[in-house]
Structures are given as structure tokens and as C-alpha cells.
C-alpha positions in Angstrom: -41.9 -12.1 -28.3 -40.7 -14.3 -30.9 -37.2 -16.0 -30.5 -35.3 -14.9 -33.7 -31.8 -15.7 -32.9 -29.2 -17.8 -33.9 -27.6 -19.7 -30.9 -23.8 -21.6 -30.5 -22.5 -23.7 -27.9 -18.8 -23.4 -27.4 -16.9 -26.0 -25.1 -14.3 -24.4 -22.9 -12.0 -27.6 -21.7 -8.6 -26.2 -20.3 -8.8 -22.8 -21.4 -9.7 -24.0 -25.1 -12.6 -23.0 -27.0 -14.7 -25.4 -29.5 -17.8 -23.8 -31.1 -20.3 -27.2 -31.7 -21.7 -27.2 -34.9 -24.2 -29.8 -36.4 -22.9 -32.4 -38.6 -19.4 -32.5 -36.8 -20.9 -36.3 -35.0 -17.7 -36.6 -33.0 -17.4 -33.1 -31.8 -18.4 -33.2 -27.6 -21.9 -32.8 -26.9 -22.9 -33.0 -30.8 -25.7 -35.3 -29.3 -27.7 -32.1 -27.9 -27.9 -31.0 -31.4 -28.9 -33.9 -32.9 -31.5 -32.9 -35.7 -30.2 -29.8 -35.6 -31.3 -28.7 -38.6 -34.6 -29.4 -38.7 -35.8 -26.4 -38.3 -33.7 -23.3 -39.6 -35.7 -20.9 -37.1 -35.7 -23.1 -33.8 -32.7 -25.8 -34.5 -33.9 -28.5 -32.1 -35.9 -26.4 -30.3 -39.8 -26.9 -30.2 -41.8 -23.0 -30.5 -44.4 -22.4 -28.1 -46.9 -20.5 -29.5 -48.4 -17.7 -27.7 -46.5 -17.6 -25.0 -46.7 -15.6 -23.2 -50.3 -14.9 -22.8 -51.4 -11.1 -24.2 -52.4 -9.5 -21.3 -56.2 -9.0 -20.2 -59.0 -6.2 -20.1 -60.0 -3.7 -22.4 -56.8 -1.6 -21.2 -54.8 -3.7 -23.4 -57.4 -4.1 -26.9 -55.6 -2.6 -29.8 -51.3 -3.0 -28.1 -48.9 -5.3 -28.2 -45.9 -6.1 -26.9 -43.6 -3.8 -27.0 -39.3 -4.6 -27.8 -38.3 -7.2 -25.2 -35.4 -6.2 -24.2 -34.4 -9.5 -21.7 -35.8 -12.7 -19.9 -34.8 -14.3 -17.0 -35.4 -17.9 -15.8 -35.3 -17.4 -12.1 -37.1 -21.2 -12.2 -39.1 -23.1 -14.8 -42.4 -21.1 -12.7 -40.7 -17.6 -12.5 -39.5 -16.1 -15.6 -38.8 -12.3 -14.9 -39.5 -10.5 -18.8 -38.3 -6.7 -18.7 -39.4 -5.4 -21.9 -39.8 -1.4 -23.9 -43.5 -1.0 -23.2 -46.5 -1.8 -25.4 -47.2 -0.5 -28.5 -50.2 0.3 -30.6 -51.7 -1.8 -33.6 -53.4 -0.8 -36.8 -57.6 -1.3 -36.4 -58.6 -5.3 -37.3 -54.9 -6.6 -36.2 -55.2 -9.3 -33.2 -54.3 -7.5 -29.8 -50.6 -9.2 -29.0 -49.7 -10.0 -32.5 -45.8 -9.1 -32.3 -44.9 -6.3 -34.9 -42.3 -8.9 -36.6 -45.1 -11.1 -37.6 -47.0 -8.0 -39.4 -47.1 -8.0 -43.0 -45.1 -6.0 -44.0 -43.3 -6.7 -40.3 -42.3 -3.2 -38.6 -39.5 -3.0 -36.1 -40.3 -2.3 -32.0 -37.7 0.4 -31.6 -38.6 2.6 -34.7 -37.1 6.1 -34.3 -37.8 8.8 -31.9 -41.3 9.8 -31.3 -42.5 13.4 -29.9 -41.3 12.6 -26.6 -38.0 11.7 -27.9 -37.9 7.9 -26.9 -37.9 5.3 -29.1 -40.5 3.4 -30.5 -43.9 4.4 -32.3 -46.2 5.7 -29.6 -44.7 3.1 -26.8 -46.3 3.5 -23.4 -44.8 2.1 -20.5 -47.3 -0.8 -19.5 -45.6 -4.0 -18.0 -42.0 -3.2 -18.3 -41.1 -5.6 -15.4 -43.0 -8.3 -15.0 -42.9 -12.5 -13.8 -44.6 -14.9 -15.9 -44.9 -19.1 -14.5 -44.8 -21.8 -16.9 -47.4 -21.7 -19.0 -46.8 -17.8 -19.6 -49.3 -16.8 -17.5 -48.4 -13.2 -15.3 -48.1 -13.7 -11.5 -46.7 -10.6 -10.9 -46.1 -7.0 -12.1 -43.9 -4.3 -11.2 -46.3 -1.6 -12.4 -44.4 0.9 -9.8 -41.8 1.1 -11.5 -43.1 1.8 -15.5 -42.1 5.1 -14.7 -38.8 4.8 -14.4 -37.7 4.0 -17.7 -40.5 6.3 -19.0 -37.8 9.4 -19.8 -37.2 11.2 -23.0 -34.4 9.3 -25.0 -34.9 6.4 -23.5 -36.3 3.3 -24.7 -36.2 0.7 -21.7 -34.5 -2.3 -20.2 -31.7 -3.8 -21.9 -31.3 -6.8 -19.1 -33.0 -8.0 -16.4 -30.7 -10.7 -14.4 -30.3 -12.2 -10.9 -27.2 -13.5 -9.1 -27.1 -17.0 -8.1 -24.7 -16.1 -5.1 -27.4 -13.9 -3.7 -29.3 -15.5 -1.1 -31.2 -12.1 -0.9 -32.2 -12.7 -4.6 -31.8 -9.0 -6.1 -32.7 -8.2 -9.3 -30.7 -6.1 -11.7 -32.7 -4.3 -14.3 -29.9 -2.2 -17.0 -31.1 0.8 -19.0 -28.7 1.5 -21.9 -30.3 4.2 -23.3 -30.7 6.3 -20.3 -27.2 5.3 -18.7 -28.5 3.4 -15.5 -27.9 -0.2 -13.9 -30.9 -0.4 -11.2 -30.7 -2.9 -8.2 -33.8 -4.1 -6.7 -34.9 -6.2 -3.8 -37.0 -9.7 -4.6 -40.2 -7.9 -3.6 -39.5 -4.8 -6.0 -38.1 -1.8 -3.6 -35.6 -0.1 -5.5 -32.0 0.0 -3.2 -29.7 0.8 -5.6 -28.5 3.1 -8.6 -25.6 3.2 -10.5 -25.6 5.9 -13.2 -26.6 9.7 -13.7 -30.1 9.2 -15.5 -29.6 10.4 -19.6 -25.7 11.4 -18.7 -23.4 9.5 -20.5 -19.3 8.8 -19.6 -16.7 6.9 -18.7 -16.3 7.2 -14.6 -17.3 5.7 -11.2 -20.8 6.6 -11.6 -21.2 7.3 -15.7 -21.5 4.9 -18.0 -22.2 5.1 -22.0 -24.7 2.7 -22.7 -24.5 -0.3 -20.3 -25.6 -3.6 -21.1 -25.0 -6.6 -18.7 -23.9 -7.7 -15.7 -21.7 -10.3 -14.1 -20.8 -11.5 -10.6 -18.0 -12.9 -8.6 -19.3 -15.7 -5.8 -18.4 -12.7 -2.8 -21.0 -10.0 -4.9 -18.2 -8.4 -7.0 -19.8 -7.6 -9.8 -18.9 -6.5 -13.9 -20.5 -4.2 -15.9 -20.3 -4.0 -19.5 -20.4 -0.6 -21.0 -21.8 -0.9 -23.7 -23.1 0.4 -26.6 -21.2 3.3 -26.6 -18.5 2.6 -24.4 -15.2 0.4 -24.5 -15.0 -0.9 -21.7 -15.3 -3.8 -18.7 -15.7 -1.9 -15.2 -15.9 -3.8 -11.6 -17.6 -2.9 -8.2 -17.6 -4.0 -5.2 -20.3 -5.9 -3.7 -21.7 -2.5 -2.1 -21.4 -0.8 -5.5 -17.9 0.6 -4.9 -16.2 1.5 -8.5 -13.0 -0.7 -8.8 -11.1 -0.2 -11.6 -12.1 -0.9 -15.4 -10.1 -1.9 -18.8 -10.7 -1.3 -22.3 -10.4 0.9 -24.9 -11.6 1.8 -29.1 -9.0 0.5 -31.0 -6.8 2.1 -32.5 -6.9 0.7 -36.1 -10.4 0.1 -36.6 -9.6 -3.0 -39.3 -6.8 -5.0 -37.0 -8.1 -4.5 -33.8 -6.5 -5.8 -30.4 -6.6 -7.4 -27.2 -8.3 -5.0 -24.8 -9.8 -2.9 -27.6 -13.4 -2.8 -27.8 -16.5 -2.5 -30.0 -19.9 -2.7 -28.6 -19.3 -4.7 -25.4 -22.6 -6.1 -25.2 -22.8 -9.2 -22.5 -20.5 -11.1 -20.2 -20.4 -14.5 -18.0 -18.3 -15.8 -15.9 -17.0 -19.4 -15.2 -16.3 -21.2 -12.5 -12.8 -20.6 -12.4 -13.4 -17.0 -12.4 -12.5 -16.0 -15.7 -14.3 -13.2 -17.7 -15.9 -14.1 -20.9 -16.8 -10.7 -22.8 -19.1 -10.3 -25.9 -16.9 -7.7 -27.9 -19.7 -7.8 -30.9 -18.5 -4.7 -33.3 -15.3 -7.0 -33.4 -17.0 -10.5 -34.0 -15.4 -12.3 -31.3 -15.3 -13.3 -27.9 -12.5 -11.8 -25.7 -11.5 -13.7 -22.3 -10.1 -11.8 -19.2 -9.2 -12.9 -15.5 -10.9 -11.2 -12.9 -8.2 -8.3 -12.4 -8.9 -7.7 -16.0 -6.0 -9.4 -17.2 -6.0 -10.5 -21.0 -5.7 -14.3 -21.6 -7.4 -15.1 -24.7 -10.1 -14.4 -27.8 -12.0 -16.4 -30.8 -13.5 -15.3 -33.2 -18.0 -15.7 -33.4 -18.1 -15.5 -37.4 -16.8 -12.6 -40.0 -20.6 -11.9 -40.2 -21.7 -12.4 -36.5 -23.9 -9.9 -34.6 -23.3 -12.0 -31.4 -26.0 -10.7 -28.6 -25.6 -11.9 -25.3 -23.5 -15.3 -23.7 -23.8 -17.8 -20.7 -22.2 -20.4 -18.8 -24.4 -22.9 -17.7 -23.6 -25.7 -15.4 -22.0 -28.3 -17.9 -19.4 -26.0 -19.0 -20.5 -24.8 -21.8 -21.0 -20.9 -23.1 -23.8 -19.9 -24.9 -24.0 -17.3 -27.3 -26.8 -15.3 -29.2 -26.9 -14.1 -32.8 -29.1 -11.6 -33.7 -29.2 -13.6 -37.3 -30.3 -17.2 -37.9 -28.7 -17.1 -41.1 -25.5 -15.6 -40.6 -23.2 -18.6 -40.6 -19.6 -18.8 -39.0 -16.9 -19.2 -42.0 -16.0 -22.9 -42.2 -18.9 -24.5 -40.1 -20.9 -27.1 -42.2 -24.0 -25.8 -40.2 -25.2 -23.4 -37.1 -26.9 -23.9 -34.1 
């Protein structure tokens, strides 16, 4: 459950983008990464160990936790953690030691096993569950392992909520098995977009979905995905809209529109779409009717994860490598 991942804050004044670096003392908002570089794992960030908590009872001697796929903060007591499963350990290793801090460290995805999903003997324990602030489980979805236990799947990719929904949903995507679920606060499943395991480009097909976005009136953004090339928008009742994008068409000079791995979106206030077009390093920016307006680049050598806006203006985003640097910046944050 260990945070390995390489994170840049980018100012987005007026349509502009910055990307704040460490060292740069009169770039805006260089104060919040002050000391930086302290720590090439964490930046400025202090690690809390063990959290959090391994779950109890002998069910769980001998597992760990299994890929972690997303984490919410709903509040600083609610953090909703969707994650692939549990997996086994070898005999003698702690019970919730993380396979990344084995020696040699083995990866939670692995390939297929004789079930066809992914991962080394994952079962589907505590794929959705809320932890409070000291990482301690007050509440567990155990109704719903099931649904991500399919073959070729692997489980959640996201697990988000909408802060326009006074209702308080929550959206669970499945990217391996095609699926955006929709879910009321208490855990009844009310809505599903995707045929489960069929991949496509449609109203109701997706290949490989990975986030989700929303408008203030419940209009909402899928991005699609792994596989797919595209941005698609529903109504609030789930209603396909329309969608945009497309593989490029030269591979090594790729365009606006044209799409690699499209792998996480937010949206600001003034409604404009910011997409995570990975494959292609960069960040590509859309208005809401899917409109082309602008793009930067995250770093020749960025595997850039997931983005947000949060309420100062700034975006967020999430390499997969903290030592993947972006060409030109004295240091990363």
C-alpha cells in the first residue's frame, strides 16, 4: 500500500500551464515544496507506516494486500480504498507485508493465473472498503467481492465520488472487465455502464475504462482507457452523449485529439477538460463539448497516472516513477 509515485503541481492561471519544480524559489506556490528534496521517495511528505492496518483474524494469517488499484478521501475519517484482492505470502513473511517490500520485491498483478485473472492466486477479500484516520476499517463492502471476481479480470481501477452529488454515489471502474459501476452511499448497486468482459467503442462498450469526471448538473466523462482512444460524455441518467478521440495516425508526431492510453481526467472550475493522454506524455485540455484548446507536455520519460484539481487551482499529477525526471526541471516533486 506503499505510495511509489512521483507527483507535480502545475498552475493553470488564464489558460497557462506552469509545472512547479523545487529550486525554482520564485515560481508560485514554490513555498509548498519547500524541502522538497529531502526525501527522494516522499518529497515533503511525511510516510505513515502501517497504514492502513492489516486486517484481523486468522482468515487473513499468511495474505496481503492485494494491487490497490484507487483511494478516495471522502474526509480526513472516510477514505474509501478499492483494491485487486489479497494475495498469498511465502511461510515466515509478516501477514500484510506489501509484495514491493519483499526481497526480491514481486509485482501484485503478475500474469494470468488458472482462472484467467491477474495476479498470483488473488482472492477477492476487501475489494471495497472505508478506512478512518488512523487506517482503521469502519466499513466493508464484502457484497460486492464478487463482482469483480470474473475470469480476465483483475479489479478496480478507481473508486471516486462527486462532490456535486448530494446523494453521495460512488463510482467504482473496472478496466479489465469493461465496466463503470455506480453505487448508492450505503453500497446498493443502481447503475452499470458496460457489457461485463466485452470490449468496444459504443454507448454501452468501452475498452478498458479508467476514470471519471463530472459537470456541477451530473454530466459526467469517461475516459476509455487502456485500450481505447477516446473521452466519452453521459448524461446525468447515464445517457451516451457523444465522445472524441482517436489513435494517431503517425505514432511518432502525434496530434491534438489523438490518443494513447487515456488514463485520468479532472475538471476545473471553468468547465474545461483536463485529460491524462499517458502513451503520448502529455496533458491534453478540452472544453466540455470536446473541443480542443490546448496540451503540455509531462516529461519525454513520464508514465503520468492519474490528475486533480483541487481547490487552489492547481492540477495534480501522478507518475508511476519517482525518478523519471521532466527534461529541463532542476528537480521533481
Amino acid at each position: 500500500m506503499r505510495l511509489a509515485t512521483q507527483l507535480t503541481k502545475v498552475l493553470m492561471p488564464m489558460g497557462l500551464a506552469l509545472v512547479v519544480v523545487g529550486g525554482c524559489t520564485e515560481t508560485p506556490g514554490s513555498d509548498i515544496l519547500e524541502n522538497a528534496e529531502r526525501d527522494v521517495d516522499t518529497g515533503p511528505y511525511e510516510l505513515v507506516g502501517n497504514w492502513p492496518e492489516w486486517f484481523s483474524g486468522e482468515d487473513h494469517e499468511g495474505l496481503t494486500w492485494g494491487s490497490t488499484g484507487a483511494v478516495y478521501a471522502e474526509s480526513p475519517d472516510r477514505i474509501w480504498i478499492a483494491q485487486r484482492g489479497e494475495l498469498p505470502l511465502s511461510d515466515g513473511v509478516e501477514s500484510g507485508t506489501p509484495y514491493s517490500m519483499l526481497h526480491p520485491p514481486r509485482t501484485a498483478n503478475g500474469g494470468d493465473d488458472t482462472d484467467g485473472n491477474r495476479g498470483w492466486e488473488r482472492r477477492y477479500h476487501h475489494v471495497i472498503f472505508v478506512v478512518n484516520r488512523e487506517g482503521r476499517v469502519v466499513e466493508y463492502w464484502d457484497q460486492h467481492d464478487k463482482l469483480f471476481d470474473h475470469p480476465g479480470g483483475r479489479g478496480p481501477h478507481s473508486i471516486k465520488m462527486s462532490r456535486y452529488d448530494p446523494e453521495k454515489h460512488v463510482w467504482v471502474i473496472d478496466d479489465q472487465l469493461h465496466q463503470i459501476h455506480k453505487f448508492t452511499y450505503d453500497g446498493e448497486l443502481v447503475m452499470t455502464l458496460g457489457e461485463r468482459g466485452v470490449p468496444g467503442r459504443g454507448p454501452n462498450n468501452f475498452g478498458r475504462p479508467t476514470d471519471i469526471a463530472w459537470l456541477p448538473d451530473g454530466t459526467f466523462f469517461i475516459s476509455d482507457g487502456y485500450d481505447g482512444t477516446r473521452v466519452a460524455k453521459f448524461d446525468p441518467d447515464g445517457n451516451f452523449l457523444m465522445d472524441w478521440g482517436s489513435a494517431p495516425a503517425d505514432p511518432d508526431n502525434p496530434g491534438p485529439y489523438e490518443l494513447n492510453t487515456v488514463h485520468s481526467l479532472a475538471i476545473s472550475e471553468d468547465r474545461r477538460l483536463f485529460v491524462v493522454d499517458r502513451g503520448h506524455n502529455r496533458i491534453q485540455v478540452f472544453d466540455e463539448s470536446g473541443e480542443f484548446l490546448e496540451m503540455w507536455p509531462t516529461g519525454d520519460r513520464s508514465i503520468a497516472t492519474t490528475t486533480l484539481i483541487t481547490e487552489d487551482g492547481f492540477l495534480w499529477t501522478a507518475q508511476l516513477d519517482s525518478e523519471k525526471r521532466n527534461p529541463g526541471s532542476e528537480s521533481s516533486t
